[in-house]
C-alpha positions as CSV (number, residue, x, y, z in Angstrom):
1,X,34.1,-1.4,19.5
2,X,31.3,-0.2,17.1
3,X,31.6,2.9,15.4
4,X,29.9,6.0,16.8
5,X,27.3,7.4,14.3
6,X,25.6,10.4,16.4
7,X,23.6,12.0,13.1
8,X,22.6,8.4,12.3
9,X,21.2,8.1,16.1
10,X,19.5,11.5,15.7
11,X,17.5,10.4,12.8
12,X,16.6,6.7,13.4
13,X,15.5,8.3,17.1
14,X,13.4,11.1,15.3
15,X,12.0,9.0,12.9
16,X,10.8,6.7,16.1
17,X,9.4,9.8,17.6
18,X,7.1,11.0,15.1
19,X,6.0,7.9,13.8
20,X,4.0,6.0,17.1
21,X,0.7,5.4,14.9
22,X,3.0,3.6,12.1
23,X,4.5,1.8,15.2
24,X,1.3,0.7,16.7
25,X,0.3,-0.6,13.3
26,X,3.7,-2.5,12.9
27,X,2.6,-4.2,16.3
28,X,-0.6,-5.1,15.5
29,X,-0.1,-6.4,11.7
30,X,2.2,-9.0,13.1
31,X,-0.6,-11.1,14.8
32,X,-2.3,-11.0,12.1
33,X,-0.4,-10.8,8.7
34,X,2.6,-12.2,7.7
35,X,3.4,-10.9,4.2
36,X,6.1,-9.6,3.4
37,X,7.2,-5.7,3.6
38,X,9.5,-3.7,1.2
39,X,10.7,-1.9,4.4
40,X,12.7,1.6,3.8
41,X,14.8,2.4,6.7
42,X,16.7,0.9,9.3
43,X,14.7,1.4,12.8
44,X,12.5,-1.2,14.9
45,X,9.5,-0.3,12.7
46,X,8.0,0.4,9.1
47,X,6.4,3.5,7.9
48,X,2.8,2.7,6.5
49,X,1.5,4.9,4.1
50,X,-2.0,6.8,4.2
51,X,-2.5,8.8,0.8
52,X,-1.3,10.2,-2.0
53,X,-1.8,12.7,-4.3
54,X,1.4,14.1,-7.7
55,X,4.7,13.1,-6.1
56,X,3.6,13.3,-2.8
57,X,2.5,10.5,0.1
58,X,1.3,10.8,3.7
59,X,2.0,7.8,6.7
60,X,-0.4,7.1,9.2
61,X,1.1,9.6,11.5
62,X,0.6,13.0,8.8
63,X,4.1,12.9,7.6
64,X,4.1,13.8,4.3
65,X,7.1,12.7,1.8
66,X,8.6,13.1,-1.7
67,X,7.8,9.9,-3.4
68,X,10.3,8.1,-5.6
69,X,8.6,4.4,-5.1
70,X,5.1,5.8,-6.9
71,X,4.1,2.1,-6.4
72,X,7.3,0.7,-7.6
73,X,7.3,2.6,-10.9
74,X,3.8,1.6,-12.3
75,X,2.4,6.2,-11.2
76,X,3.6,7.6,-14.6
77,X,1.6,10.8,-13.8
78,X,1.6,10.6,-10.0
79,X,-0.8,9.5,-7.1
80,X,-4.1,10.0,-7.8
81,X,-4.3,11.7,-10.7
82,X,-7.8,13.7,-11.6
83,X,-8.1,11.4,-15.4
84,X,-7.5,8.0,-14.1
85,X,-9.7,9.0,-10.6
86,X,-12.3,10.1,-13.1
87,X,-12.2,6.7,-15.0
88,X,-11.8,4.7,-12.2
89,X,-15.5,6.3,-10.8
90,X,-17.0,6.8,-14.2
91,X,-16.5,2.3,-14.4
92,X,-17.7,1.9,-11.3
93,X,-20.7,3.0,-11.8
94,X,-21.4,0.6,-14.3
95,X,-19.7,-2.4,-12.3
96,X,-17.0,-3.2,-12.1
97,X,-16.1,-7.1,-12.5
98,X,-18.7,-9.5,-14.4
99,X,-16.1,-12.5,-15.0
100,X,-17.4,-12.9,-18.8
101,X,-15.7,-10.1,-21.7
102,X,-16.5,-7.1,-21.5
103,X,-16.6,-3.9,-24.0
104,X,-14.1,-2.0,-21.8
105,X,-10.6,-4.0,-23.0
106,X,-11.0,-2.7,-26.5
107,X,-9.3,0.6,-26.3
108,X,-6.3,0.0,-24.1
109,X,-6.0,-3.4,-26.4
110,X,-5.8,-0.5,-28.8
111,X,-3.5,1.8,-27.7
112,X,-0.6,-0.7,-26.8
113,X,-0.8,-2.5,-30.3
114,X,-0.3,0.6,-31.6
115,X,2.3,1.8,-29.1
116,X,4.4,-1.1,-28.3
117,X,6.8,-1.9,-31.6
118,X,6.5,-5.7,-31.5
119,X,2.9,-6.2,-30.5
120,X,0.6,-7.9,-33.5
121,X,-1.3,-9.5,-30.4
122,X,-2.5,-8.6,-26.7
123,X,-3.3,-11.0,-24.0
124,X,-4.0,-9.0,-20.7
125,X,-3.9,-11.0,-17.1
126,X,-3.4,-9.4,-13.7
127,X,0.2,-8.8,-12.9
128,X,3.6,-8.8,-14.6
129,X,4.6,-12.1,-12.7
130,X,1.7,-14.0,-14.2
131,X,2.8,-12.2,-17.8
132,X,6.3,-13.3,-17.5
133,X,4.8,-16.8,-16.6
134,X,2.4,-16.8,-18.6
135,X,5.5,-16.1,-22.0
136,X,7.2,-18.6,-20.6
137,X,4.7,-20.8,-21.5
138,X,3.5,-19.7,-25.3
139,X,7.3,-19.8,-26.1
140,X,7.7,-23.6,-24.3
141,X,4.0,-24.2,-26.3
142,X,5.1,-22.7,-29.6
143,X,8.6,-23.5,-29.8
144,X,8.5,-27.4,-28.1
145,X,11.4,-26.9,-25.9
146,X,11.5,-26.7,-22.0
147,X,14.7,-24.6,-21.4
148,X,14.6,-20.9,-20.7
149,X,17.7,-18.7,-20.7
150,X,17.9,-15.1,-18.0
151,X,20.1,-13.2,-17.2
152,X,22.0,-12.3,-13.7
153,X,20.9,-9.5,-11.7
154,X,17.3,-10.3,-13.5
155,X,13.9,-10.1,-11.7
156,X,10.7,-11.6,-14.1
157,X,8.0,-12.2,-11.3
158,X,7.6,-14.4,-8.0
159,X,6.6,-17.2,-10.0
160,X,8.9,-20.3,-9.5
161,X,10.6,-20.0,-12.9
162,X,11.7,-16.6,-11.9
163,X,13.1,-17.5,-8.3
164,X,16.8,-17.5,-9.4
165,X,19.9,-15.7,-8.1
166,X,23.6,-16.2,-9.9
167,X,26.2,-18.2,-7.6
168,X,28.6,-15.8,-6.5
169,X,32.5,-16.6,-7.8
170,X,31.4,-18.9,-10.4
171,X,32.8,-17.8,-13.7
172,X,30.5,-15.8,-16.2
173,X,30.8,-18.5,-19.2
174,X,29.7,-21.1,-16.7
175,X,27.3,-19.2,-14.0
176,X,26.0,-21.2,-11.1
177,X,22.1,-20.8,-9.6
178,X,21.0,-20.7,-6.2
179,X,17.0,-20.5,-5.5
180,X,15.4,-17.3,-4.0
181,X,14.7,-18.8,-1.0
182,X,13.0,-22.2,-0.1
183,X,10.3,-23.8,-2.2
184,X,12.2,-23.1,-5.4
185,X,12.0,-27.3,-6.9
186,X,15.2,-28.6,-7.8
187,X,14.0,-30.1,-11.2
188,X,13.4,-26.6,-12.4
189,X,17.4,-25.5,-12.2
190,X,17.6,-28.2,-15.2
191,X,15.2,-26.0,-17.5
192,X,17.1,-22.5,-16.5
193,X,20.1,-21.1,-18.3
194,X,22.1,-18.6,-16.1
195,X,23.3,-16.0,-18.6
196,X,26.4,-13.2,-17.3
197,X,24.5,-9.7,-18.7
198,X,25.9,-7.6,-21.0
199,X,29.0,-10.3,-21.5
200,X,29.8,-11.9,-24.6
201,X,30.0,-15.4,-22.9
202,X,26.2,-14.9,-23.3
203,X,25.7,-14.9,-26.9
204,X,28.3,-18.3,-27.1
205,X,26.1,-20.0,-24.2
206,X,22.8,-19.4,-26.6
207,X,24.3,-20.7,-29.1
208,X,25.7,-23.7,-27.9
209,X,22.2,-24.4,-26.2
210,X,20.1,-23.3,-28.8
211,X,18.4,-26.5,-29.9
212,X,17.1,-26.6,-26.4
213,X,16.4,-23.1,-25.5
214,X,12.3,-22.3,-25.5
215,X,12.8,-18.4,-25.0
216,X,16.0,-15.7,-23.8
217,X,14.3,-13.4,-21.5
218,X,15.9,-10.1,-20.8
219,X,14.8,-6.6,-19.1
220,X,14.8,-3.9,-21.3
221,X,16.8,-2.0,-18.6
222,X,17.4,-3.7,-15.3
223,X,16.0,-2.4,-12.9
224,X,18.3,-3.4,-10.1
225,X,21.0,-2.1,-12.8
226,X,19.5,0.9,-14.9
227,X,22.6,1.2,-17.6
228,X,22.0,4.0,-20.3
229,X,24.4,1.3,-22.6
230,X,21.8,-1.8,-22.7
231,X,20.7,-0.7,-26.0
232,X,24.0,-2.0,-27.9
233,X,23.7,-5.4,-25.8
234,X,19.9,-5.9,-26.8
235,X,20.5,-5.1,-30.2
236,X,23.4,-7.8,-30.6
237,X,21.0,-10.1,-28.3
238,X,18.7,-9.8,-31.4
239,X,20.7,-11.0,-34.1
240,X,21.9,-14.0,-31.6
241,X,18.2,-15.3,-31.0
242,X,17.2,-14.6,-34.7
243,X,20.5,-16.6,-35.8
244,X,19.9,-19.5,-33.6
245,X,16.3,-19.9,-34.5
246,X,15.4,-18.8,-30.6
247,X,12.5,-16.7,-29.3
248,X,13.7,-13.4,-28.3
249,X,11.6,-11.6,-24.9
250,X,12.3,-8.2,-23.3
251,X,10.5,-8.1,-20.3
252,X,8.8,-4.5,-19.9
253,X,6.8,-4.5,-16.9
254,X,9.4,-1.5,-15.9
255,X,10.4,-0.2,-18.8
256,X,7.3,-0.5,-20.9
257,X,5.5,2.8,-21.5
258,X,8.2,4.2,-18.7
259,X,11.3,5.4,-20.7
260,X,9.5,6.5,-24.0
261,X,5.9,5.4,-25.0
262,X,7.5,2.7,-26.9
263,X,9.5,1.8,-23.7
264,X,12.7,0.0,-24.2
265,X,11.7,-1.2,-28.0
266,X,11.6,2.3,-28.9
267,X,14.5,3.9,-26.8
268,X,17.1,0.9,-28.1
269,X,15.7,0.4,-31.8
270,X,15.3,-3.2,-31.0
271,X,11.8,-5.4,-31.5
272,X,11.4,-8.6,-29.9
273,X,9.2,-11.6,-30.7
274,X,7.8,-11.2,-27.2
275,X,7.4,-8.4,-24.8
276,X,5.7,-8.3,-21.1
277,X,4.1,-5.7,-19.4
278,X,3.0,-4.5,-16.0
279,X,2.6,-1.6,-13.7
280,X,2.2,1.4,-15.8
281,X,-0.4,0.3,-18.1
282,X,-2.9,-0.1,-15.3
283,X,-3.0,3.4,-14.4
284,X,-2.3,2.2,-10.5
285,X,-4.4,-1.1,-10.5
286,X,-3.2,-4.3,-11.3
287,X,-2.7,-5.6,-14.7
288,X,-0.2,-7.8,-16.6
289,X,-0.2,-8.0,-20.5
290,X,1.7,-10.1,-23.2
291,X,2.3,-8.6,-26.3
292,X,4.4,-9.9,-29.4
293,X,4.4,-11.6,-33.1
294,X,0.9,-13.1,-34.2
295,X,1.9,-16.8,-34.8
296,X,3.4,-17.1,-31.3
297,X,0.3,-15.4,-29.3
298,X,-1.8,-17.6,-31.4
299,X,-1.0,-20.4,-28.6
300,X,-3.3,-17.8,-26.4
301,X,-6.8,-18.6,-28.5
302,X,-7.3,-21.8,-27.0
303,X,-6.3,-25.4,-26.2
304,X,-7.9,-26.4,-29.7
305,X,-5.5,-23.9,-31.4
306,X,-2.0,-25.0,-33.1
307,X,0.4,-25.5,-29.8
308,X,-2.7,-23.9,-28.0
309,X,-1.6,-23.0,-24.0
310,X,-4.2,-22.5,-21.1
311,X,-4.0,-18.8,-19.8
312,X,-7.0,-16.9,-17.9
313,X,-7.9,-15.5,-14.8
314,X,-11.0,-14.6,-13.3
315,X,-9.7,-10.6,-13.3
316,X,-7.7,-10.9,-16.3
317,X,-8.9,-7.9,-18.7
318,X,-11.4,-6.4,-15.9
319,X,-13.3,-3.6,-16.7
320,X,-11.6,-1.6,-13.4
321,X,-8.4,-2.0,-14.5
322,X,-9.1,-1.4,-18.3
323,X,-10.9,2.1,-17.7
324,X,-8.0,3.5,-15.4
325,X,-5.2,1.8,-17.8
326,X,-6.7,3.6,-21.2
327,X,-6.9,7.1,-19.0
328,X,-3.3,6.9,-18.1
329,X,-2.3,5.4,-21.5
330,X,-4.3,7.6,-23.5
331,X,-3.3,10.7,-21.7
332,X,0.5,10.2,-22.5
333,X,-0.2,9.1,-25.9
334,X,-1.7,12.7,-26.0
335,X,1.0,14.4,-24.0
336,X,4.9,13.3,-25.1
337,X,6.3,16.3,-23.3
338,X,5.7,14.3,-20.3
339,X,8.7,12.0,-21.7
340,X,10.9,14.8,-21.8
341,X,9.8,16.0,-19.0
342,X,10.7,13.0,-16.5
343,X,14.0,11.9,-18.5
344,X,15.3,15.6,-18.2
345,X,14.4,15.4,-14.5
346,X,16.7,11.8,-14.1
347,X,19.4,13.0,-15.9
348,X,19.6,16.5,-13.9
349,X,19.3,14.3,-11.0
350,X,22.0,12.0,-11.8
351,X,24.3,14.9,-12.7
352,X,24.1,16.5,-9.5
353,X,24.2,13.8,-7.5
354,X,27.1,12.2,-8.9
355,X,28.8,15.5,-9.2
356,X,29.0,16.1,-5.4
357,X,29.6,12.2,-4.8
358,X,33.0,13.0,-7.0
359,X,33.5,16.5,-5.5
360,X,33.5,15.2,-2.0
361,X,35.2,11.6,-2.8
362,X,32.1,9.8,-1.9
363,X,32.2,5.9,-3.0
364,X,28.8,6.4,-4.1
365,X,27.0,6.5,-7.8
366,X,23.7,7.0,-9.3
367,X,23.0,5.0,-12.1
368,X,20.2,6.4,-14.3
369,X,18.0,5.8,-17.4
370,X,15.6,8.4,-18.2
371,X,13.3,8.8,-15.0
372,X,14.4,5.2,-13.8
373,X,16.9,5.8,-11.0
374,X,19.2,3.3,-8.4
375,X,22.4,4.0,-5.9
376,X,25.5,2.2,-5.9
377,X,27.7,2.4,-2.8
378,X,30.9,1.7,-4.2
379,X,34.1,3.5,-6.0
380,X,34.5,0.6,-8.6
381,X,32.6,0.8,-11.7
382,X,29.5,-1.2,-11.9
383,X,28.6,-2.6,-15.3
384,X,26.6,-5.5,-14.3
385,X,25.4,-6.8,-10.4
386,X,28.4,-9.2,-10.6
387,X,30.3,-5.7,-10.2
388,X,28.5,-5.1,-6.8
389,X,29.8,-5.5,-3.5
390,X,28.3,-4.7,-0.3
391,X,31.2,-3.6,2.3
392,X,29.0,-0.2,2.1
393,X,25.9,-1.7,3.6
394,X,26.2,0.2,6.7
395,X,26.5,3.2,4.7
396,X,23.6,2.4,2.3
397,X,21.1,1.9,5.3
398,X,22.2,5.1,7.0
399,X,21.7,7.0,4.0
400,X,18.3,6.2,2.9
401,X,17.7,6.8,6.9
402,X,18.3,9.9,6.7
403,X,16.9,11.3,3.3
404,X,13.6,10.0,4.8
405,X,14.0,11.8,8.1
406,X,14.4,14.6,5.6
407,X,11.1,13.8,4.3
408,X,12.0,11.7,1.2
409,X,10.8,8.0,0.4
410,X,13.1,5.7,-1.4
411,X,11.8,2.2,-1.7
412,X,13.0,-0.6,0.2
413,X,14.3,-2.5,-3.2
414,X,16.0,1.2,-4.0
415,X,14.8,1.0,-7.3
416,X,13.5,4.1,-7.6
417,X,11.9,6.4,-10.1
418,X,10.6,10.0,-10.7
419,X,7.4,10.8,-12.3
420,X,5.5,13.5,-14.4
421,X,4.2,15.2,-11.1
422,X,8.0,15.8,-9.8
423,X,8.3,19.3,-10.7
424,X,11.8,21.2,-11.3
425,X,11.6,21.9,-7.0
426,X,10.5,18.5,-6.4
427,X,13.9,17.6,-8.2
428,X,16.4,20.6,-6.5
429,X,14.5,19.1,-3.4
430,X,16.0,15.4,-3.9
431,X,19.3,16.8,-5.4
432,X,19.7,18.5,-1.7
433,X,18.0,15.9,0.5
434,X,20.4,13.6,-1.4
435,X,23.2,15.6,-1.1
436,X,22.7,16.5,2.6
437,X,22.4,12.6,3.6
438,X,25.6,11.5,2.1
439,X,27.5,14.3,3.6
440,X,25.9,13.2,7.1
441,X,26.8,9.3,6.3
442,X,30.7,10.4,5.3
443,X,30.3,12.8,8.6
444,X,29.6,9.7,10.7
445,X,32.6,7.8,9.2
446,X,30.7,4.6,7.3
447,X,32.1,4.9,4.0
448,X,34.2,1.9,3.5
449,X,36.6,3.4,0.3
């Protein structure tokens, strides 16, 4: 007999009821579209979202929500702020895409050299998939090898060299892959080393592989994972690489410009050869960027150059993107209390939560790093996503249910994040939203202990 959940059935049923226009749109986008959705909430529909503006978003019905998604992390200062909306206009009055260079890449070329530790170089493309992808290659290019060595629990981009998940039960010194989905060639499982994260089976598997290994790729923090302790294992990671004569990449297209100005580089006192970037640095259009040591970006000048790799894109470095990037970039460049600002706000929000989750013996956690922010249904400690189990699912779902009957948005990857427009309220406002839903999803009985 299935379990009765009567707050669980109030919500999902008034979700349904004042949502029908996100409903009708749900209907209607299945003729036509079928990509995919990062759907928050258990119920026979998505939410679809109107507007923005600071911390806040609106659906297509006129409910209005706390936002911790702000577009998957990239809204440093929130929706719509007045600078980059400025910039953004100011462009396109002067056009906005012309293909051939343009004088408008210059200054946030600038402002990451100087902001991002490792980065002699810049090469700028459109998202943080094609970055990863396109670092993949300049190391392959530069270094003459095919292998490339990631970690479980990673995420790099939905290019096909990305499109790996660890085997469940297979040891971490010898860690099994499984594609991420269908599509995924086989041949390409050859050129992949599964690494176990923050394990030291890793730096022994580099080792013993290193004559073959192109490039170890690593998130500065994972995102799926956020652990305050990654610095230690990036630093070691490091001295690894450096030892066995392998290129060394954090992937920042979270971190970068997120947890400090010098993202993860900064934070954990560790430079790479390589670093990738994404989301943030295009003030809330899409951009990608590669940054890292001057011989290995050379590979980016040109088929004619030394190891020279093709890269480009026809709206790679576009004048759009570049305007709202340097308003966004430049403005916390100008404004570090901004850093303090958000990380105080995670780590307040952390404490709380966490502090009623032990109070109350909830098997629940938030793990936090700075303003970067994820739940874990489970008692056991989780150190890396081979700690993770799911006999909470039920409970998972039900919560994020009903913190966004309660008005809060949580994406549907649950990575979420706070940004510079979450005021002090905003946060007391999660802390009891948060608070309120777990209580209602141990109310209802779905806690598995």
């Amino acid at each position: 007999m299935s379990q009765a959940t009567p707050r669980l059935d109030a919500a999902r049923a008034a979700m349904i009821e004042k949502t029908p226009r996100c409903r009708q749109i749900a209907s209607e986008r299945a003729e036509i579209l079928n990509s995919g959705l990062a759907a928050n909430l258990e119920m026979p529909h998505p939410i679809f979202l109107d507007s923005g503006r600071g911390c806040r978003v609106w659906d297509a019905d006129g409910n209005e929500y706390i936002d911790t998604s702000v577009g998957f992390g990239l809204h440093l200062l929130g929706h719509r702020h007045p600078l980059i909306h400025d910039a953004i206009v100011a462009r396109a009055d002067k056009g906005w895409m012309f293909g051939i260079h343009t004088t408008a890449q210059m200054e946030l070329a600038t402002l990451l050299k100087e902001g991002i530790p490792c980065a002699e170089r810049v090469v700028f493309c459109n998202t943080g998939s094609e970055a990863t992808m396109y670092a993949i290659r300049a190391a392959r290019g530069f270094s003459g090898r095919e292998k490339i060595a990631v970690f479980d629990g990673f995420y790099h981009g939905a290019h096909d060299y990305g499109m790996w998940l660890a085997q469940p039960g297979t040891p971490p010194e010898k860690l099994g892959k499984l594609p991420m989905g269908h599509g995924i060639p086989k041949a390409l499982a050859d050129l992949t080393l599964m690494l176990p994260y923050r394990h030291p089976a890793a730096f022994d598997l580099i080792r013993s592989h290193a004559d073959e290994l192109a490039l170890v790729m690593v998130e500065g923090v994972q995102s799926s994972n956020p652990q305050p302790e990654a610095g230690e294992f990036l630093r070691e990671l490091r001295q690894v690489c450096s030892e066995a004569g392998v290129l060394f990449m954090i992937d920042e297209v979270i971190t970068g410009f997120r947890l400090t100005y010098g993202g993860a580089q900064e934070l954990f006192d560790v430079e790479p050869d390589l670093a990738t970037y994404g989301k943030a640095i295009g003030g809330g259009l899409p951009v990608g960027a590669i940054a890292g040591r001057a011989d290995v970006m050379n590979v980016f000048t040109g088929l004619a150059a030394d190891r020279g790799v093709f890269s480009g894109g026809t709206f790679s470095g576009n004048p759009l993107t570049m305007a709202a990037g340097a308003a966004a970039i430049g403005y916390v460049h100008d404004h570090p209390e901004v850093y303090q600002h958000m990380n105080a706000s995670g780590d307040r929000l952390a404490a709380a939560v966490n502090g009623f989750c032990e109070a109350r013996q909830i098997p629940a956690r938030m793990k936090q790093v700075g303003s970067m922010f994820h739940m874990f249904f489970q008692a056991e400690p989780v150190e890396s996503m081979r700690d993770v189990h799911d006999r909470n699912k039920a409970a998972e779902k039900a919560f994020y249910l009903h913190a966004l009957d309660r008005g809060v948005l949580v994406p549907g990857t649950q990575r979420a994040f706070l940004c510079n427009a979450h005021s002090d309220a905003d946060v007391d406002t999660l802390i009891d939203v948060f608070n309120s839903s777990l209580e209602d999803v141990q109310a209802d009985g779905l806690f598995v202990q």
